[in-house]
MIKEDO-640974 format. One line per 5 residues: for each residue x, y, z of N, C-alpha, C. Coordinates in steps of 0.001 Angstrom, whole numbers, plus 500000, padded with zeros to 6 digits. Layout:
! MIKEDO-640974
X,Y,Z,X,Y,Z,X,Y,Z  ... .
This chain:
! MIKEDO-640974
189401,725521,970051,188943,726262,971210,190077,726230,972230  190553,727734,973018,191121,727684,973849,191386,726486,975201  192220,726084,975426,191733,725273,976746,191176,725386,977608  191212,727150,978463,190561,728037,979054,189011,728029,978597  188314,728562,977606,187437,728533,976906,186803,726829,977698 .
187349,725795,977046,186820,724723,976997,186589,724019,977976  187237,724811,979147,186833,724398,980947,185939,725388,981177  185756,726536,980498,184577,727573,981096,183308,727319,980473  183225,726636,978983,182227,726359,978703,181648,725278,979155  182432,724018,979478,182225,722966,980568,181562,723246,981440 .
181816,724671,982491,181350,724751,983664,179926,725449,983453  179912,726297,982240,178816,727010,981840,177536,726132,981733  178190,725202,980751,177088,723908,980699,176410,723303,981701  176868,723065,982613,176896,722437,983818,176156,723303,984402  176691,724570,984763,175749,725559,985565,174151,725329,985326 .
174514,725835,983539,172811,726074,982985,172152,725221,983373  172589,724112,983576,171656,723039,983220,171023,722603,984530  171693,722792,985793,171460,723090,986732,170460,723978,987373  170996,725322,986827,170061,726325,986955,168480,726390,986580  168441,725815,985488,167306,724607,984991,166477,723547,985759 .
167534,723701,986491,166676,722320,987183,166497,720735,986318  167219,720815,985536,167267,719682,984441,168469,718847,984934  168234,717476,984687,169253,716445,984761,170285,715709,983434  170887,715534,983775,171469,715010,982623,171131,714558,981432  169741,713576,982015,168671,712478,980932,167974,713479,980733 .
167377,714475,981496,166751,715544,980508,166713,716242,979633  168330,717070,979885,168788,717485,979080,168936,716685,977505  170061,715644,977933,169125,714902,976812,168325,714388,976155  167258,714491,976767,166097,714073,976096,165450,715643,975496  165849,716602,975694,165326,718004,975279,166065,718247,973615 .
168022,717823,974022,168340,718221,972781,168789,716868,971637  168793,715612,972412,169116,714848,971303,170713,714466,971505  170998,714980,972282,172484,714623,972733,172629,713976,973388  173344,712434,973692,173585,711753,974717,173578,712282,975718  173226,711545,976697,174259,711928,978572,175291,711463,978393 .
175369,710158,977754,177088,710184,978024,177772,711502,977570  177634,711623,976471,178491,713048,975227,178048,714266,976843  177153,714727,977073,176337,716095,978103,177690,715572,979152  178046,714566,979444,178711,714280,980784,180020,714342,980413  180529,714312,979360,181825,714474,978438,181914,716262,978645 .
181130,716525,977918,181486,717962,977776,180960,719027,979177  180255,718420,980242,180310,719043,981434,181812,719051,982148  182047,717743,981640,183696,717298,982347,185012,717964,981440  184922,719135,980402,185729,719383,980015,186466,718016,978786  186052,716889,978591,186342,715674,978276,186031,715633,976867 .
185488,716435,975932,184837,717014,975389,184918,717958,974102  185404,718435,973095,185020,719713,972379,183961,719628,971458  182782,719996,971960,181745,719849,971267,181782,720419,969732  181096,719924,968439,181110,720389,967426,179669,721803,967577  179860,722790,966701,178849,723846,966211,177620,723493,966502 .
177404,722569,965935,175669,721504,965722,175587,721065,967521  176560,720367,967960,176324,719955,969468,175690,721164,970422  176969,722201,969924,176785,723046,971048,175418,723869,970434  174732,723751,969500,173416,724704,968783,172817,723958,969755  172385,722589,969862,171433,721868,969808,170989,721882,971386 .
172720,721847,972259,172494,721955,973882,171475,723365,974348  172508,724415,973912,172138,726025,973563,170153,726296,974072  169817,725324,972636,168529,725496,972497,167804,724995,973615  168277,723979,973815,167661,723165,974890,167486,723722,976207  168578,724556,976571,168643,725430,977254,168038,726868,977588 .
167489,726957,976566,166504,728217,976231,167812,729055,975969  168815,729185,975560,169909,730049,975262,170462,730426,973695  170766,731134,973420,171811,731161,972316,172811,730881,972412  173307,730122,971367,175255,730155,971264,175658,730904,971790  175822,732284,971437,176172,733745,971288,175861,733776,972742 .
175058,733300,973405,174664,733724,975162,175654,732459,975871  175551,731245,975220,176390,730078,975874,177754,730896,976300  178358,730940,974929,179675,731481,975109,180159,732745,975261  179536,733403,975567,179459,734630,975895,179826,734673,978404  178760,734148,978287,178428,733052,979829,179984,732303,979947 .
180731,731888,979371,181498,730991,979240,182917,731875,979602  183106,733344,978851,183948,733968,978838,183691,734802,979932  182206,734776,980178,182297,735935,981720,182467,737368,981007  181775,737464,980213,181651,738976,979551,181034,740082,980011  180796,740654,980498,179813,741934,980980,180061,743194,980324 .
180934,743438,979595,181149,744775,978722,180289,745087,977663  179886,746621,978034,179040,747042,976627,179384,747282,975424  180972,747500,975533,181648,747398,974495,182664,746695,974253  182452,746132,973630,183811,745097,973037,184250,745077,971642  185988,745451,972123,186308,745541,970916,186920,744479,969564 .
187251,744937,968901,187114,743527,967786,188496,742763,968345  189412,743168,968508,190216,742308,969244,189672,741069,970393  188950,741922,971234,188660,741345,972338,187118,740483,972369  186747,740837,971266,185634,739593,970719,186073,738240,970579  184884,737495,971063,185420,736202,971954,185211,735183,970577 .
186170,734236,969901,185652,733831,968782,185867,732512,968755  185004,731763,968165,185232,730209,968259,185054,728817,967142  186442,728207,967575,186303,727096,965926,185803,726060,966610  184654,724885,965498,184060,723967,965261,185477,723084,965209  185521,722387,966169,187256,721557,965604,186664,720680,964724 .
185232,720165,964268,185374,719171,962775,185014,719980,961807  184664,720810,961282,184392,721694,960268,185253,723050,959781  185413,723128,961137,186745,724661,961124,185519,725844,960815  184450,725727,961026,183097,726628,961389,183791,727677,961859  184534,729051,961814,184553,729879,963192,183664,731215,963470 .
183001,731449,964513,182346,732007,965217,182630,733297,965618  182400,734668,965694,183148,735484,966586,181573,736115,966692  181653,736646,968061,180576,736763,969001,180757,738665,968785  180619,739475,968078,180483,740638,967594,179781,741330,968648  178485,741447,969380,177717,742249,969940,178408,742015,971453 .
178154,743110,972194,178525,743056,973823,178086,742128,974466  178448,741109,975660,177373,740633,976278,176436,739984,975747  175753,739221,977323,174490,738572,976857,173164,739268,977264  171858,738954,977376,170396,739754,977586,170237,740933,977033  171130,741498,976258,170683,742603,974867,169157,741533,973896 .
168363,742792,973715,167458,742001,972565,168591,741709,971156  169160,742013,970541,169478,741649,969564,171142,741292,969728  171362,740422,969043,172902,739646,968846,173276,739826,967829  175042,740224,967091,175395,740126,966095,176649,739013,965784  176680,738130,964987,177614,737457,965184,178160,737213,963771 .
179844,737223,963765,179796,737034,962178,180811,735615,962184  180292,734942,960541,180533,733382,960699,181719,733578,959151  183077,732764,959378,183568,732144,958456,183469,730621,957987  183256,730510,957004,183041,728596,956655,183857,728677,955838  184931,727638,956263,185645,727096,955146,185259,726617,954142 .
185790,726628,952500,185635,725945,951717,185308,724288,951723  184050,723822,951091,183622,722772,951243,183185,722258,952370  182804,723574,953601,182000,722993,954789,180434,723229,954817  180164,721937,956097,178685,721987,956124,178239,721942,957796  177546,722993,957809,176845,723026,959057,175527,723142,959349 .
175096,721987,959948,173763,721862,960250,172791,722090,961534  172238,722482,961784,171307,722657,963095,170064,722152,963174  169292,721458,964182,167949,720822,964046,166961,722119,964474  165834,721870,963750,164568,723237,963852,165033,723396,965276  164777,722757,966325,165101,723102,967971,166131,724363,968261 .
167100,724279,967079,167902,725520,967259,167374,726679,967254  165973,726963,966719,165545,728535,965992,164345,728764,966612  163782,727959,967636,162628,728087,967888,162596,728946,968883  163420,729665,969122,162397,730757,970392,163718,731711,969463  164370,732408,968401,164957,733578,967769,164324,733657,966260 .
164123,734571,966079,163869,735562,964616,165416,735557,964229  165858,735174,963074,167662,735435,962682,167458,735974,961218  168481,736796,960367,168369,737056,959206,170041,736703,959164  170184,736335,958100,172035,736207,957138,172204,737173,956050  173426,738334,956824,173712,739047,955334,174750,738413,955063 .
174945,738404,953875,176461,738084,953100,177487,739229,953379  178798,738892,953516,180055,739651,953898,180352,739711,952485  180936,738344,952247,182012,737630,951094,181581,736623,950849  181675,736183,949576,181697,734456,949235,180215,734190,949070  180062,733062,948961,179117,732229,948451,178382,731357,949575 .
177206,731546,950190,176729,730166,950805,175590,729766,950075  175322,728488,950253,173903,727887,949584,173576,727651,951830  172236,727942,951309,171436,727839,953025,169971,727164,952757  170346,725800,953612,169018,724921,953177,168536,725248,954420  166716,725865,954195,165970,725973,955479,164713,724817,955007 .
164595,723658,955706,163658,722877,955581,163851,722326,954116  163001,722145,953517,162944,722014,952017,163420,722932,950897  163711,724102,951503,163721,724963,950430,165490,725257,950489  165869,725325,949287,167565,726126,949139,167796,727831,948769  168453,727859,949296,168761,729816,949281,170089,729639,948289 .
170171,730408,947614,171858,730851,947154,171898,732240,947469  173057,732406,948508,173447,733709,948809,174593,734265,948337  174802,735625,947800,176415,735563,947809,176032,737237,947963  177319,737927,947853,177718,738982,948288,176517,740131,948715  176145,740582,950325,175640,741784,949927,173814,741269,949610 .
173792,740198,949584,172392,739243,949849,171948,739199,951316  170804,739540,951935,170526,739212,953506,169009,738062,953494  169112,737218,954134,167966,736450,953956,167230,736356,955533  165992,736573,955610,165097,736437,956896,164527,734809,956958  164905,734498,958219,164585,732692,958335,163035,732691,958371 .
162526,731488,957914,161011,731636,958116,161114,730785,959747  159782,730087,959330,159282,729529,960937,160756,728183,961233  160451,727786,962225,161422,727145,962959,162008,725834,961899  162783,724993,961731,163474,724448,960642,164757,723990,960308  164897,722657,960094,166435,722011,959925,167300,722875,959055 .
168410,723329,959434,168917,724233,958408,170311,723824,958650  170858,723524,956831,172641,723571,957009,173246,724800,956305  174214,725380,956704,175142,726282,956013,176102,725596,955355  176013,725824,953861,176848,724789,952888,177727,726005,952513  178892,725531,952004,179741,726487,951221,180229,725593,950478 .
179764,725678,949455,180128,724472,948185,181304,725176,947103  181475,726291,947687,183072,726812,947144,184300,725898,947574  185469,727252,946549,186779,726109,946537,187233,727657,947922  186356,728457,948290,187191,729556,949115,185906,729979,949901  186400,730479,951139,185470,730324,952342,184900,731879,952359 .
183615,731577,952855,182562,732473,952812,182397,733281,954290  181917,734696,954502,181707,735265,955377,180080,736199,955849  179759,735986,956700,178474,736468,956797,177961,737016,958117  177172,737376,958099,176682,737872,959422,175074,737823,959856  175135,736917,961221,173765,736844,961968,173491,738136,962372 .
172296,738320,962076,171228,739164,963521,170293,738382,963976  170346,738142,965098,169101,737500,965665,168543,738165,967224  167198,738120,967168,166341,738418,968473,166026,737196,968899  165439,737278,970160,165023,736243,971100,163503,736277,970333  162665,735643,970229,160915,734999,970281,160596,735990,971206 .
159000,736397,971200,158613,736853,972534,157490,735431,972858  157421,735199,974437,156873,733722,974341,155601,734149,974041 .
């Protein structure tokens, strides 16, 4: 992550959480993340992994895709693929690129590369207020939702059921590409 990036998402964090009306211990107690770690990465002190920043996100009533989106100060309806804001997991090498304009659109598009032999996980808390489906780009993922395993590969789209621990495995020797759609819940 940019250095830029990683002081704006700092401050983003901080804002939300604020804006919230939530405290530090709340926050953590909502997503499971320390205060110390919440006080790390408010302070820039910090590069949160994929899973961290899912888990804050949620807690927040936000999406990734809205975190960092908030983070870059985006307001354009169009953005072009250059200028799509994109972001690596520094322990997994997860990367992210934030595809749709902006944030408060009903629907988000975001498309994900996983390196070979990575795993990314999110707790149910991540999915509970979005509807998401995964099409396949390229490559191979296996996608554990709760108990059950998916094998996806090319040109495959899968609809998430109800809310649920889910990792994105790529148990290849070559990295896989895919793409979110997700809506917000209506409460």
């Amino acid at each position: 992550m940019p250095g830029q990036l990683s002081a704006s998402l700092a401050a983003t964090v901080h804002a939300a959480r604020l804006a919230r009306e939530l405290s530090a211990s709340a926050l953590a107690e909502r997503s499971g993340v320390s205060r110390a770690m919440i006080g790390k990465i408010e302070r820039g002190e910090a590069q949160p992994t994929a899973a961290l920043l899912g888990r804050l996100s949620a807690a927040l009533g936000m999406t990734l895709s809205e975190l960092i989106a908030q983070a870059e100060g985006d307001d354009r309806r169009l953005v072009r693929a250059r200028d799509q804001p994109t972001w690596t997991d520094p322990y997994s090498g997860y990367r992210r690129r934030a595809v749709s304009p902006a944030t408060g659109w009903p629907l988000e598009l975001v498309e994900v590369d996983l390196p070979a032999g990575a795993e990314v996980s999110y707790p149910a808390d991540a999915y509970a207020f979005i509807h998401q489906q995964i099409w396949m780009l390229e490559g191979h993922l296996r996608f554990r939702e709760g108990d059950t395993q998916h094998e996806l590969d090319t040109g495959d789209c899968l609809q998430l059921g109800p809310p649920a621990p889910c990792s994105f495995i790529n148990p290849t020797l070559e990295s896989c590409r895919y793409l979110i759609a997700l809506t917000k819940r209506h409460a």
